[in-house]
Every structure is written in C-alpha cells, then in structure tokens.
CHARMM internal coordinates of N, CA and C (Angstrom, degrees):
IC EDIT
DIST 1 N 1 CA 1.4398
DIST 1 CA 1 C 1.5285
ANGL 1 N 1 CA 1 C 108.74
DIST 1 C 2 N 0.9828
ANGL 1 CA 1 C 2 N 120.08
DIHE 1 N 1 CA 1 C 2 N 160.69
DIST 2 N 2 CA 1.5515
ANGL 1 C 2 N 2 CA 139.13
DIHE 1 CA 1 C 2 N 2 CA -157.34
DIST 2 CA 2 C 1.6008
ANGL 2 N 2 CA 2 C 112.71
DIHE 1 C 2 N 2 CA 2 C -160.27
DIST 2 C 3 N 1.6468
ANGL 2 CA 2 C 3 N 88.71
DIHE 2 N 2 CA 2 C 3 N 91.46
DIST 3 N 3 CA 1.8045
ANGL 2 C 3 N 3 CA 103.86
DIHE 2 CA 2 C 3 N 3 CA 163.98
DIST 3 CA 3 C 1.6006
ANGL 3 N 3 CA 3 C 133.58
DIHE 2 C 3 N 3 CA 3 C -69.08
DIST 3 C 4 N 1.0740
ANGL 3 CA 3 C 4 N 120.20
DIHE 3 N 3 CA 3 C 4 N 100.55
DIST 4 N 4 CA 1.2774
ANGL 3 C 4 N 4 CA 124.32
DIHE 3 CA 3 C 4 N 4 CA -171.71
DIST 4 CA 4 C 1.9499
ANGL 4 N 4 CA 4 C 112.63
DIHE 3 C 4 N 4 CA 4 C -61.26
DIST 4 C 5 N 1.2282
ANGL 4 CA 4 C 5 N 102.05
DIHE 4 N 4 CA 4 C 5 N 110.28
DIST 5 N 5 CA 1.8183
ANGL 4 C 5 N 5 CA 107.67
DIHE 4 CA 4 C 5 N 5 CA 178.02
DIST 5 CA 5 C 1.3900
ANGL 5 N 5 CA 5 C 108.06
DIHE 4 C 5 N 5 CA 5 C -111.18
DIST 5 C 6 N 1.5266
ANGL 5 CA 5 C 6 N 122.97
DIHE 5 N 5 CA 5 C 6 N 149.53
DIST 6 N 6 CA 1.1311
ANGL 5 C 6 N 6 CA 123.99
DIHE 5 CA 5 C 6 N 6 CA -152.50
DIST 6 CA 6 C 1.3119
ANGL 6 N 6 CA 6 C 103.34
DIHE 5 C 6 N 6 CA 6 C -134.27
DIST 6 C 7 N 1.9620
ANGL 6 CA 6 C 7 N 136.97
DIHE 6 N 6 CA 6 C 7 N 157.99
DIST 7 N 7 CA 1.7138
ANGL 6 C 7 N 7 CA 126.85
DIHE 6 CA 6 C 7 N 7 CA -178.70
DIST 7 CA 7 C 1.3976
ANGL 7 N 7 CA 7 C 80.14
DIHE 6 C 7 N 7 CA 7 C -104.89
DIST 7 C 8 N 1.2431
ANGL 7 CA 7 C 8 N 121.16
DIHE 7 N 7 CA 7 C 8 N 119.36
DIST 8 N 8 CA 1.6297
ANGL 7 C 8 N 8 CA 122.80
DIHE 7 CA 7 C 8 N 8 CA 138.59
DIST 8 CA 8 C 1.3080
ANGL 8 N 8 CA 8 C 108.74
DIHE 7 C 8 N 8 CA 8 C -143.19
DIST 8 C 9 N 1.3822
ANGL 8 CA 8 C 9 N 105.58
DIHE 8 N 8 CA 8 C 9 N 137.79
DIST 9 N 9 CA 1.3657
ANGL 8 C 9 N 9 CA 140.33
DIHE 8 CA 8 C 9 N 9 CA 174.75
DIST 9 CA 9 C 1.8303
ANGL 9 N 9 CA 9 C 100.97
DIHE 8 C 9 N 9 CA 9 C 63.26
DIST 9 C 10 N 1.4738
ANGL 9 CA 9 C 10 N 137.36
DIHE 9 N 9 CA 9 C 10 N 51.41
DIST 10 N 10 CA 1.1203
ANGL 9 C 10 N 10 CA 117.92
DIHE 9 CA 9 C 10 N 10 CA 159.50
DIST 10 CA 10 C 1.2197
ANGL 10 N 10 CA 10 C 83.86
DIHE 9 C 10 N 10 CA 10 C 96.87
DIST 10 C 11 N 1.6568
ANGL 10 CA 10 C 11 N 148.42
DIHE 10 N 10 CA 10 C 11 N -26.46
DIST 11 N 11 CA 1.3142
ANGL 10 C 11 N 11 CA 128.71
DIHE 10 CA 10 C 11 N 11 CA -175.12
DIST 11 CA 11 C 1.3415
ANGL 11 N 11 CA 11 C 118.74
DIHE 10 C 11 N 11 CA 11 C -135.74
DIST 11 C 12 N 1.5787
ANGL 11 CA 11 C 12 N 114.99
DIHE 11 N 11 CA 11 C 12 N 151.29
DIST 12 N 12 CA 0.9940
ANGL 11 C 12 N 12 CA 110.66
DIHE 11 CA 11 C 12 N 12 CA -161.32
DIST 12 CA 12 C 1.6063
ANGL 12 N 12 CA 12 C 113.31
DIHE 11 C 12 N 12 CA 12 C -99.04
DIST 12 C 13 N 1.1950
ANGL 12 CA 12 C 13 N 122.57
DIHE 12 N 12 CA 12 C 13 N 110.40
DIST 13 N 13 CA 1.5884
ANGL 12 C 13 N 13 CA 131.72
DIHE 12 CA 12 C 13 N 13 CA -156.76
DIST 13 CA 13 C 1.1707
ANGL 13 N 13 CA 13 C 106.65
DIHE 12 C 13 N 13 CA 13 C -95.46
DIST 13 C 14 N 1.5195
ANGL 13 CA 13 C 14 N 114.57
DIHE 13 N 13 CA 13 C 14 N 159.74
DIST 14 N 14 CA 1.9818
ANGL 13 C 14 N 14 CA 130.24
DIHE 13 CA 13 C 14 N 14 CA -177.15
DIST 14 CA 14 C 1.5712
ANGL 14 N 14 CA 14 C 88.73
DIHE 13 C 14 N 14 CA 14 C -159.05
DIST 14 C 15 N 1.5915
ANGL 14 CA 14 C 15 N 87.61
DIHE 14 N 14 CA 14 C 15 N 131.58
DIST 15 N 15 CA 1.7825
ANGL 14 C 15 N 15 CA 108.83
DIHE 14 CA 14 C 15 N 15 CA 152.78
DIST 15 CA 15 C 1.4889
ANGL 15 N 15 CA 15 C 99.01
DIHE 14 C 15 N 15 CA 15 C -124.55
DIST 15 C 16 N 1.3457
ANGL 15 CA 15 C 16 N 112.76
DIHE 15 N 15 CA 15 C 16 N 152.06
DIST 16 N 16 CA 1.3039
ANGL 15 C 16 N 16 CA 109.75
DIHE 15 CA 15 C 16 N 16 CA 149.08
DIST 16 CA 16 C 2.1408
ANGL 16 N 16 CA 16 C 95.72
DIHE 15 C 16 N 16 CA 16 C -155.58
DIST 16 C 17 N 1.4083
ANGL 16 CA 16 C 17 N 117.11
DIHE 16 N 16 CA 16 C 17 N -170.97
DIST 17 N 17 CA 0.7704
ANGL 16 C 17 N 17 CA 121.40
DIHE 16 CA 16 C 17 N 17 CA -155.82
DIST 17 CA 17 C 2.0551
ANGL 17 N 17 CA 17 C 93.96
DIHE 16 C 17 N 17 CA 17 C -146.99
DIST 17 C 18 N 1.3892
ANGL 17 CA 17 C 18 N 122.05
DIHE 17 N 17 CA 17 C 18 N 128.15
DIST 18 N 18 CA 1.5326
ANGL 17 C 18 N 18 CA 123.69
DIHE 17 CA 17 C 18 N 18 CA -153.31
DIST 18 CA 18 C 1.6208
ANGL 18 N 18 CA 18 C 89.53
DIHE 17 C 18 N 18 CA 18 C -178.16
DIST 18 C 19 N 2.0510
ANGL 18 CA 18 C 19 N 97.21
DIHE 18 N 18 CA 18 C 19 N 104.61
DIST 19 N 19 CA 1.9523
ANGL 18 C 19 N 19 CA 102.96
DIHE 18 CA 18 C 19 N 19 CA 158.64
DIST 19 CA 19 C 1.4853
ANGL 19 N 19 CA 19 C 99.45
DIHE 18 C 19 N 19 CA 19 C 50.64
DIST 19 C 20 N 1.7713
ANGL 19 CA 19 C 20 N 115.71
DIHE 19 N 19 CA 19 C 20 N 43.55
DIST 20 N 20 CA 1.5120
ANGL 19 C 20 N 20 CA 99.35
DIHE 19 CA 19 C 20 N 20 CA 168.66
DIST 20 CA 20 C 0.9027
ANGL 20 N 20 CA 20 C 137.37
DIHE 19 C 20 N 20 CA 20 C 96.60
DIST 20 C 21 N 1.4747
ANGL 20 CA 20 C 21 N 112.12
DIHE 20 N 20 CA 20 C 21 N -27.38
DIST 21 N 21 CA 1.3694
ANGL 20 C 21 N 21 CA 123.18
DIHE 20 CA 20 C 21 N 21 CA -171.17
DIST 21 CA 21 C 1.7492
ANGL 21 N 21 CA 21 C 113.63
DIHE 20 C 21 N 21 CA 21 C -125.92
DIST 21 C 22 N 1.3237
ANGL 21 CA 21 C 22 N 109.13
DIHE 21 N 21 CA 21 C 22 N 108.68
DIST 22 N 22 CA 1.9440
ANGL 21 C 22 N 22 CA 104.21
DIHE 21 CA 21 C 22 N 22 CA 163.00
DIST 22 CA 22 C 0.7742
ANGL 22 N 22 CA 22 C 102.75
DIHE 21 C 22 N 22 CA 22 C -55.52
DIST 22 C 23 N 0.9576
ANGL 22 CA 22 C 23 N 113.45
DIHE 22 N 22 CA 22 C 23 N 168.84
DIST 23 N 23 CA 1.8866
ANGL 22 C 23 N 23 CA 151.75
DIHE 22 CA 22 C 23 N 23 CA -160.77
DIST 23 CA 23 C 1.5124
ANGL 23 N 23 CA 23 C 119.12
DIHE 22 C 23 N 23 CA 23 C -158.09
DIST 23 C 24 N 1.0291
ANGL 23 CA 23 C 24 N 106.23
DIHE 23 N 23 CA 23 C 24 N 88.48
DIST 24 N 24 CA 1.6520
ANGL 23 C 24 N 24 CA 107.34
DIHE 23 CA 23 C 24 N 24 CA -157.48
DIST 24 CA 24 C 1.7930
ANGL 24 N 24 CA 24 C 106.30
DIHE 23 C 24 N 24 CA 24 C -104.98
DIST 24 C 25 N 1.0824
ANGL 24 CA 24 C 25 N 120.65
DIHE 24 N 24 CA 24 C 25 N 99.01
DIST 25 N 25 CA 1.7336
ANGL 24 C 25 N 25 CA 106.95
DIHE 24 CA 24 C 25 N 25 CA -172.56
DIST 25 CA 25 C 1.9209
ANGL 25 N 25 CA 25 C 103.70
DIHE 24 C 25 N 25 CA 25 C -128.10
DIST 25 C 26 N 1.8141
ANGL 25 CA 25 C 26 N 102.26
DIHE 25 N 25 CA 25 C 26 N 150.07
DIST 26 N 26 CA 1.3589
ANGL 25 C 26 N 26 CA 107.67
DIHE 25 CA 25 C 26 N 26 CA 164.60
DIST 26 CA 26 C 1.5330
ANGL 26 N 26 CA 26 C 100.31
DIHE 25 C 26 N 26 CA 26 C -151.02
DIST 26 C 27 N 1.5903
ANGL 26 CA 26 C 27 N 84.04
DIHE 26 N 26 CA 26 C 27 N 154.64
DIST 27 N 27 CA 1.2590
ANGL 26 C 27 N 27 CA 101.87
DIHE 26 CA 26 C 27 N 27 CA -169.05
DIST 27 CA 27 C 2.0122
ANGL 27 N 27 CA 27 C 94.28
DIHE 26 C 27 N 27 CA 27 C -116.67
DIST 27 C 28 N 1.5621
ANGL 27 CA 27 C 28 N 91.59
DIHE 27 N 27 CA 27 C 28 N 157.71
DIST 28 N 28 CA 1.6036
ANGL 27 C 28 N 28 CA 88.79
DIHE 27 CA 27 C 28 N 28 CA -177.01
DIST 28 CA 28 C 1.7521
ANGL 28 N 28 CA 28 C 107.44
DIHE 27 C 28 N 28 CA 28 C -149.76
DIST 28 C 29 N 0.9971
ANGL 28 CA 28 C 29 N 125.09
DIHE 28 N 28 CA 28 C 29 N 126.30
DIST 29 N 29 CA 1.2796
ANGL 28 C 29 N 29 CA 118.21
DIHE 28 CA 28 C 29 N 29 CA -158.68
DIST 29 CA 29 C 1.3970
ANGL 29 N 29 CA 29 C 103.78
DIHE 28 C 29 N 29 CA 29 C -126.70
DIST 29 C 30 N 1.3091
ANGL 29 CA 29 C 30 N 110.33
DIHE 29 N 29 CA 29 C 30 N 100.07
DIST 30 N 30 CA 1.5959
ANGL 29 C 30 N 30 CA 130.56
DIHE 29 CA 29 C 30 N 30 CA 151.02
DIST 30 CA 30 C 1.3635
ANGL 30 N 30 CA 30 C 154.24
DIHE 29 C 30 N 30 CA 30 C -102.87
DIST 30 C 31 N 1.4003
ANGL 30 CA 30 C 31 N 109.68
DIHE 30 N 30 CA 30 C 31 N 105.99
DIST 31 N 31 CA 1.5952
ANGL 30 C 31 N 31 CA 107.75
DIHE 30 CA 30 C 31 N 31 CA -169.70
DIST 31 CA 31 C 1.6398
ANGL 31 N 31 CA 31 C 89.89
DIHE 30 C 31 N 31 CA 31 C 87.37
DIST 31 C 32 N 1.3000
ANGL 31 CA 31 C 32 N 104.12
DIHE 31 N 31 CA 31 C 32 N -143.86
DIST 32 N 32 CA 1.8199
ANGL 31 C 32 N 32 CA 118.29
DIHE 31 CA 31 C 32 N 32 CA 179.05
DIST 32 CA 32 C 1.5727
ANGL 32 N 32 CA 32 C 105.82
DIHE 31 C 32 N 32 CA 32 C -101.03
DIST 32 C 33 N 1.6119
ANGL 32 CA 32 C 33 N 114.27
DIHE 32 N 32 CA 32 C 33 N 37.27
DIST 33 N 33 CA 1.5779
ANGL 32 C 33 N 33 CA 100.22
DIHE 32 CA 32 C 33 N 33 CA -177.90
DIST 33 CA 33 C 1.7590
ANGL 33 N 33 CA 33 C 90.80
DIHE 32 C 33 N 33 CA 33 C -133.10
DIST 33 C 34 N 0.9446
ANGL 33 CA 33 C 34 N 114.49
DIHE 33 N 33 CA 33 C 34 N 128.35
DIST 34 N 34 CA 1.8760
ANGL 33 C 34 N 34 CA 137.62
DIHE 33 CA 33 C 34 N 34 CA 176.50
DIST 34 CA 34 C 1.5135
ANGL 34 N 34 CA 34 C 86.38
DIHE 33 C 34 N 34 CA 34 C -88.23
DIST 34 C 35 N 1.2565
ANGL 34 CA 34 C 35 N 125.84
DIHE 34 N 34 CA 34 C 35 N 116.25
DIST 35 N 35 CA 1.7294
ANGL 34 C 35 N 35 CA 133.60
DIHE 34 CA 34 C 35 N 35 CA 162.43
DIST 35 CA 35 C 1.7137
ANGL 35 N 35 CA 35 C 91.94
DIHE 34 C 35 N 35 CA 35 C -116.25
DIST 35 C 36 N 1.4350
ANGL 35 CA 35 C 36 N 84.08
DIHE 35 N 35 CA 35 C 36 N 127.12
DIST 36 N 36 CA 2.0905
ANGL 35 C 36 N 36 CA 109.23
DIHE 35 CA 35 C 36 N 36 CA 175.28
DIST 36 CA 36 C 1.4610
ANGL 36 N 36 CA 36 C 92.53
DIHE 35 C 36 N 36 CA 36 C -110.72
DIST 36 C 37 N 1.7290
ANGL 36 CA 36 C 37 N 102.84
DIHE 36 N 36 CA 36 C 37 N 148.22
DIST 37 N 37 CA 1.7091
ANGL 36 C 37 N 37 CA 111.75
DIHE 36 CA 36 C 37 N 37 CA 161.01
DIST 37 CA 37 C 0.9500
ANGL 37 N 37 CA 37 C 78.06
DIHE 36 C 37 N 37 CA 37 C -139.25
DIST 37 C 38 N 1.8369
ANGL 37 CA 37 C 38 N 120.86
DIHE 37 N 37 CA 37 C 38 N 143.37
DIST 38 N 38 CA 1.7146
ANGL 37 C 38 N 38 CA 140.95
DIHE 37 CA 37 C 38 N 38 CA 140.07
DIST 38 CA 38 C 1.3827
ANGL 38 N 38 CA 38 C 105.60
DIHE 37 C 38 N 38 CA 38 C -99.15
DIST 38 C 39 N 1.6688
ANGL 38 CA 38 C 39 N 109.73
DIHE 38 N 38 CA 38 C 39 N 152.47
DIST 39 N 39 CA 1.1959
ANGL 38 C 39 N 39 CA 112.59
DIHE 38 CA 38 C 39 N 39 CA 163.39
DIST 39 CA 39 C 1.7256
ANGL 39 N 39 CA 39 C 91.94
DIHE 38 C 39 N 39 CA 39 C -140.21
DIST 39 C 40 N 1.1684
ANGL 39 CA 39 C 40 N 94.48
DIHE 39 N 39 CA 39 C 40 N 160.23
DIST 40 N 40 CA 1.8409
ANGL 39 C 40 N 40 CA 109.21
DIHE 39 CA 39 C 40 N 40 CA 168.24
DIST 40 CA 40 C 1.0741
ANGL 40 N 40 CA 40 C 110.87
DIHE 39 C 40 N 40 CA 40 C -128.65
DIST 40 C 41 N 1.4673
ANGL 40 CA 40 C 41 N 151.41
DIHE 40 N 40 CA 40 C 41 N 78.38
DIST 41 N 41 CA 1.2182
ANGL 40 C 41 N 41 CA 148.18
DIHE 40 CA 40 C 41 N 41 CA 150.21
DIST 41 CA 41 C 1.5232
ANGL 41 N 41 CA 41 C 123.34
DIHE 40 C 41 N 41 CA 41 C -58.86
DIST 41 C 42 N 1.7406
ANGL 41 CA 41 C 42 N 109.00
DIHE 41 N 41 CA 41 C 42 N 141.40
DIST 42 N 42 CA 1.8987
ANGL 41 C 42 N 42 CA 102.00
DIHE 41 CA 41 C 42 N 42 CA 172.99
DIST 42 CA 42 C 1.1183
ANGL 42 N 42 CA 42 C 107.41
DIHE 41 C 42 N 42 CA 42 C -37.34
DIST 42 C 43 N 1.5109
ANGL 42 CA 42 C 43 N 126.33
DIHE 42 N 42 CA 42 C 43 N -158.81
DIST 43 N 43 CA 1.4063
ANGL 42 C 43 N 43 CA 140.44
DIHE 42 CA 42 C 43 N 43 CA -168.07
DIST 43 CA 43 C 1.3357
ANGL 43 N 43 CA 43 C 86.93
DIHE 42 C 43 N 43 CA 43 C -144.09
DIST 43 C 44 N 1.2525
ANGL 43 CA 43 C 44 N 131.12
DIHE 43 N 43 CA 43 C 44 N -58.39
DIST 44 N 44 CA 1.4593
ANGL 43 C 44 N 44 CA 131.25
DIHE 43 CA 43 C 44 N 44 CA -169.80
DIST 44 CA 44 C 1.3195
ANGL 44 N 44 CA 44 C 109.33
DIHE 43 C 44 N 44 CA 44 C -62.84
DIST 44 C 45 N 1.1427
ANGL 44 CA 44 C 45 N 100.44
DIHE 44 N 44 CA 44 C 45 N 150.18
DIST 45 N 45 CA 1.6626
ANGL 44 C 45 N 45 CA 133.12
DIHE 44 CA 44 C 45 N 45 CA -178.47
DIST 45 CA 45 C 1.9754
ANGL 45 N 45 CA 45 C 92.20
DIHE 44 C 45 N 45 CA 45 C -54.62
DIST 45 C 46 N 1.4226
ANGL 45 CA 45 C 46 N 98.78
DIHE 45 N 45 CA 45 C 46 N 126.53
DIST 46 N 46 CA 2.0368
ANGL 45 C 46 N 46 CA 96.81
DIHE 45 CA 45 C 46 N 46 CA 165.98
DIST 46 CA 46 C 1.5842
ANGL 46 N 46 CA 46 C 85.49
DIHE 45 C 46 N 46 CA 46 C -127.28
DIST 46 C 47 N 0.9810
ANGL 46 CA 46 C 47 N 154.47
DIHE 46 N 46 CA 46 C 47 N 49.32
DIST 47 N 47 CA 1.2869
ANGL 46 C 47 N 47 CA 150.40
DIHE 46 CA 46 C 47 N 47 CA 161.69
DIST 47 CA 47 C 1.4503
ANGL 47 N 47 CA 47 C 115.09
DIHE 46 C 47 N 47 CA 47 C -165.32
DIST 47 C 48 N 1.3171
ANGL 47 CA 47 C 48 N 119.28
DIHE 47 N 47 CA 47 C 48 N 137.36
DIST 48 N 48 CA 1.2389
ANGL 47 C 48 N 48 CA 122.65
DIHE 47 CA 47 C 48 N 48 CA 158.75
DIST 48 CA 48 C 1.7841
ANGL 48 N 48 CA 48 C 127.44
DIHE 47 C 48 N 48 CA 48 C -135.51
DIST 48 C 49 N 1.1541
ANGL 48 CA 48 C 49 N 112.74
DIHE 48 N 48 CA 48 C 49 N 144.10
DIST 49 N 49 CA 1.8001
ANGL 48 C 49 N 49 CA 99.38
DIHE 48 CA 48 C 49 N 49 CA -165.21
DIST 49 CA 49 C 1.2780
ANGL 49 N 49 CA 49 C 103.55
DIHE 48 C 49 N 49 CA 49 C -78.04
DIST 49 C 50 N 1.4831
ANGL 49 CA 49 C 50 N 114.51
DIHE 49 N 49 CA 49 C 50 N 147.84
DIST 50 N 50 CA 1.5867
ANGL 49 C 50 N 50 CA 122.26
DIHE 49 CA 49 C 50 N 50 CA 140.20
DIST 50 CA 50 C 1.2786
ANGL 50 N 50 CA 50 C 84.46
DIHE 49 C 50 N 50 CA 50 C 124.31
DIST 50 C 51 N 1.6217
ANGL 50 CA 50 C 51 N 140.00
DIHE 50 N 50 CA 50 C 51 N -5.92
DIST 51 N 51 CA 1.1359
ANGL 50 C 51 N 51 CA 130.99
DIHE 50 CA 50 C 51 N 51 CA 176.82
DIST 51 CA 51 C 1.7597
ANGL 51 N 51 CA 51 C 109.17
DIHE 50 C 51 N 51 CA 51 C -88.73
DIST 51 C 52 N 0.8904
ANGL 51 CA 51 C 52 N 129.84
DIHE 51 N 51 CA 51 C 52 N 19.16
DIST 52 N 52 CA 1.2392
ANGL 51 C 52 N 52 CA 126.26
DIHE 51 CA 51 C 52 N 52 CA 171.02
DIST 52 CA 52 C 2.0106
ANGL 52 N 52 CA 52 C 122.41
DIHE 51 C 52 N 52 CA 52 C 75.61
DIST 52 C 53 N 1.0864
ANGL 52 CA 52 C 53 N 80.21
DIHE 52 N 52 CA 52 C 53 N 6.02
DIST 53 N 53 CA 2.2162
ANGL 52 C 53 N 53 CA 86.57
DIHE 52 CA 52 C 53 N 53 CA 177.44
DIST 53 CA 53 C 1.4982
ANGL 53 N 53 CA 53 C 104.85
DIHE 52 C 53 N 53 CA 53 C -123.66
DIST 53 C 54 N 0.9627
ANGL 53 CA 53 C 54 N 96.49
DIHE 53 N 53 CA 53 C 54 N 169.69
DIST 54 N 54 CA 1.6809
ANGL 53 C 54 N 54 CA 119.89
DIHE 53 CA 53 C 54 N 54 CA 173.55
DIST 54 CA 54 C 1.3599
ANGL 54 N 54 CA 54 C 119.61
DIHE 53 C 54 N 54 CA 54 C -117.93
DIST 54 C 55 N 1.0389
ANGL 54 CA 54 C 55 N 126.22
DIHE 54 N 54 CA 54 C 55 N 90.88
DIST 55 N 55 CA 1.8714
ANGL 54 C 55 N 55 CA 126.75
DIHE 54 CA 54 C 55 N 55 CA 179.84
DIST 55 CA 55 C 1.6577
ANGL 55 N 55 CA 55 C 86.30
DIHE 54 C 55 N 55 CA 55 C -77.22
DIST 55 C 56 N 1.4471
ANGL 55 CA 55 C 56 N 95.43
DIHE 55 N 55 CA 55 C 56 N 173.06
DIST 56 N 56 CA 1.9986
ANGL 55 C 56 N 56 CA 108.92
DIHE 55 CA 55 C 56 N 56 CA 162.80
DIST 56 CA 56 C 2.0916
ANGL 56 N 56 CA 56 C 75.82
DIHE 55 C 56 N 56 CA 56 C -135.65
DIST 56 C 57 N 1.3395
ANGL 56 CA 56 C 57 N 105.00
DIHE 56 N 56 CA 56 C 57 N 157.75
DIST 57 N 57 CA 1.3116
ANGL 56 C 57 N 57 CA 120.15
DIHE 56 CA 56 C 57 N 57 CA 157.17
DIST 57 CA 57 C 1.5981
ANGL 57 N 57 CA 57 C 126.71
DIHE 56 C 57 N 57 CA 57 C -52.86
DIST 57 C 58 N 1.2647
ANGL 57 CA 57 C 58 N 131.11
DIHE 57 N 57 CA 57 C 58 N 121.09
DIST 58 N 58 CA 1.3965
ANGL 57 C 58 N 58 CA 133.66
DIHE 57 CA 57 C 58 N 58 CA 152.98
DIST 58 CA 58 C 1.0147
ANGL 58 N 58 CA 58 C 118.26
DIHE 57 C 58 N 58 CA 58 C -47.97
DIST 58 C 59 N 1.4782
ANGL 58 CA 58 C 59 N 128.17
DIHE 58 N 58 CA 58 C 59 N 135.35
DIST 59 N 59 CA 1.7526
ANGL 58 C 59 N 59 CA 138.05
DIHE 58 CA 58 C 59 N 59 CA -163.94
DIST 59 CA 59 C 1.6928
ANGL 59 N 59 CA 59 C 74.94
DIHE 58 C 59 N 59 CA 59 C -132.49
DIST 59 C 60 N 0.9643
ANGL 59 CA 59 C 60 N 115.97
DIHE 59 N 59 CA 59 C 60 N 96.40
DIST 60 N 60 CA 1.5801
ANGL 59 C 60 N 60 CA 132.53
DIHE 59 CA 59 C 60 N 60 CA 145.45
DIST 60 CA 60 C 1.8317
ANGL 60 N 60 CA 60 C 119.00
DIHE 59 C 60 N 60 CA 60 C -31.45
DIST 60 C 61 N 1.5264
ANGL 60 CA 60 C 61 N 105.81
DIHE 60 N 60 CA 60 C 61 N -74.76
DIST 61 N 61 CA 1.3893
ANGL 60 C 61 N 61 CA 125.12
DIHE 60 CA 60 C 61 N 61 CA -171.27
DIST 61 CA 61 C 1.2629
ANGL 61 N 61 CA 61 C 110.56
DIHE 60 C 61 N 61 CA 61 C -122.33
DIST 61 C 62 N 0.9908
ANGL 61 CA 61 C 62 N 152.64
DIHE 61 N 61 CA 61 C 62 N 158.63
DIST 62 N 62 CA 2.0656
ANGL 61 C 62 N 62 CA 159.36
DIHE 61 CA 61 C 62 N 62 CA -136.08
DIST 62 CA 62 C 1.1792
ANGL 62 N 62 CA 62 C 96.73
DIHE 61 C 62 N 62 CA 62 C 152.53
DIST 62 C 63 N 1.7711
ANGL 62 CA 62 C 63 N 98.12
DIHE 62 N 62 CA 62 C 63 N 88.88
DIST 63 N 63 CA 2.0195
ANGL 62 C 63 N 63 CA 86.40
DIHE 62 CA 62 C 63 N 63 CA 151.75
DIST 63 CA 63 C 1.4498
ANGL 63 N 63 CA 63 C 100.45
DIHE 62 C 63 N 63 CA 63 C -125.35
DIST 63 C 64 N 1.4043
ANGL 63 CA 63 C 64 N 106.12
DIHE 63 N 63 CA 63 C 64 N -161.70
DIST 64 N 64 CA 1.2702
ANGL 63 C 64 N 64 CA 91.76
DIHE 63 CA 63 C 64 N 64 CA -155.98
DIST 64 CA 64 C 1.9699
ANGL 64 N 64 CA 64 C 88.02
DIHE 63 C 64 N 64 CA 64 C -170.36
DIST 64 C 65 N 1.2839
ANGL 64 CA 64 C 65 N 131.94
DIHE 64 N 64 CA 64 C 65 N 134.87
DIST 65 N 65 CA 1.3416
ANGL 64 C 65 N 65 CA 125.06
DIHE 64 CA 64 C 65 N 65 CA 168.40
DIST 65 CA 65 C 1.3561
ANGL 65 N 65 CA 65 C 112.66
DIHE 64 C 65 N 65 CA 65 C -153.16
DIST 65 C 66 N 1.5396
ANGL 65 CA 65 C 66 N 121.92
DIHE 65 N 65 CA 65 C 66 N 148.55
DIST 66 N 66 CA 1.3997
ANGL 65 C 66 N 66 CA 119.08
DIHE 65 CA 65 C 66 N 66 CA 159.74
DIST 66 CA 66 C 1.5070
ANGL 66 N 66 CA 66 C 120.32
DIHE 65 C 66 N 66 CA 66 C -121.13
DIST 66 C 67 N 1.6131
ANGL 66 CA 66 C 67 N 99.58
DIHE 66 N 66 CA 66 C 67 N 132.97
DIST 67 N 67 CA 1.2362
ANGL 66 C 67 N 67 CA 99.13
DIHE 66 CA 66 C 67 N 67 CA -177.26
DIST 67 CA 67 C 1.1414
ANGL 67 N 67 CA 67 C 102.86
DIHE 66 C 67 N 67 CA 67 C -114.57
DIST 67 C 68 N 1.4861
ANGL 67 CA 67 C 68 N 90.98
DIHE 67 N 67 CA 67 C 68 N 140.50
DIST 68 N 68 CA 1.6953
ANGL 67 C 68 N 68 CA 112.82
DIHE 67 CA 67 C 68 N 68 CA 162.26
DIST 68 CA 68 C 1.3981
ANGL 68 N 68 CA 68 C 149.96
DIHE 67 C 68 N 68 CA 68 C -117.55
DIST 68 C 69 N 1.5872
ANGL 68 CA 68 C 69 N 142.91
DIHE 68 N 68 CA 68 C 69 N 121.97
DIST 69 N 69 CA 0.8804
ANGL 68 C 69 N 69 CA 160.35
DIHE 68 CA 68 C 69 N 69 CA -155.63
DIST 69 CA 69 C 1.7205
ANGL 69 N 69 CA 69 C 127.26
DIHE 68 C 69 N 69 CA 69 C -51.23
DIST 69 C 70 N 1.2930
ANGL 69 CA 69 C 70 N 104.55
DIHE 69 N 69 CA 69 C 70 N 98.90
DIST 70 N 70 CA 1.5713
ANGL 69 C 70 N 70 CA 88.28
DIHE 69 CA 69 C 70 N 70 CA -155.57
DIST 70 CA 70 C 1.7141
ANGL 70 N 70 CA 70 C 99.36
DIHE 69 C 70 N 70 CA 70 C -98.84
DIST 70 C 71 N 1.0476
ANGL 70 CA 70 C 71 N 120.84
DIHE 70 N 70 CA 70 C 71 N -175.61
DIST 71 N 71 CA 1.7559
ANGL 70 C 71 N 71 CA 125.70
DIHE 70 CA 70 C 71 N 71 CA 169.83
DIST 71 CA 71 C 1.3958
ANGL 71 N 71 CA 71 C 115.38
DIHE 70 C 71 N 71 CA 71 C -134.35
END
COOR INIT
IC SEED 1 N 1 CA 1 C
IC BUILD
C-alpha cells in the first residue's frame, strides 16, 4: 500500500482513512528540528446541514513531537 503525502504550506501533509478512523499527519522541518502533529478523527459523518446545529469535529488522538538533530 502506498500513502499519498502532499507539500503545502512548508509542510509535508498525509490523510488517509483505516477501521474508521482518519489519520491526518504533518511534518515540518525547521532549522535542525523535525516538528510531527497526528490527529485521529472518526470517519463518519457527526454533522449534517439543514438540521439547524453546529457540531465542530471530534479529534480523538493529538500528539505531537519535535525532533532534534544531534552530532
């Protein structure tokens, strides 16, 4: 299998979709420091229009790390 990652804005982005859950990650590389964000959001629809509410999406999982470059 073969995850498609994408350059926008300075970072390098991934969606994919696995048992329900997106998987949304970017990586961003500045100076000698690699900064990662994950997210795991449902897959299923929590909103639909014309019913009168406003959901925002559930973020399940948020991590987040920076690595840095040692010698």
């Amino acid at each position: 299998m073969v995850l498609d990652q994408f350059w926008l804005s300075a970072k390098f982005c991934s969606a994919f979709t696995v048992k329900g859950n997106t998987i949304v990650s970017n990586y961003q590389l500045e100076n000698d420091r690699l900064s990662f964000d994950f997210y795991s959001i449902g897959a299923n629809p929590i909103s639909s229009t014309g019913d009168g509410t406003e959901e925002s999406p559930q973020i399940d999982t948020c991590q987040k790390a920076v690595l840095l470059r040692t010698k």
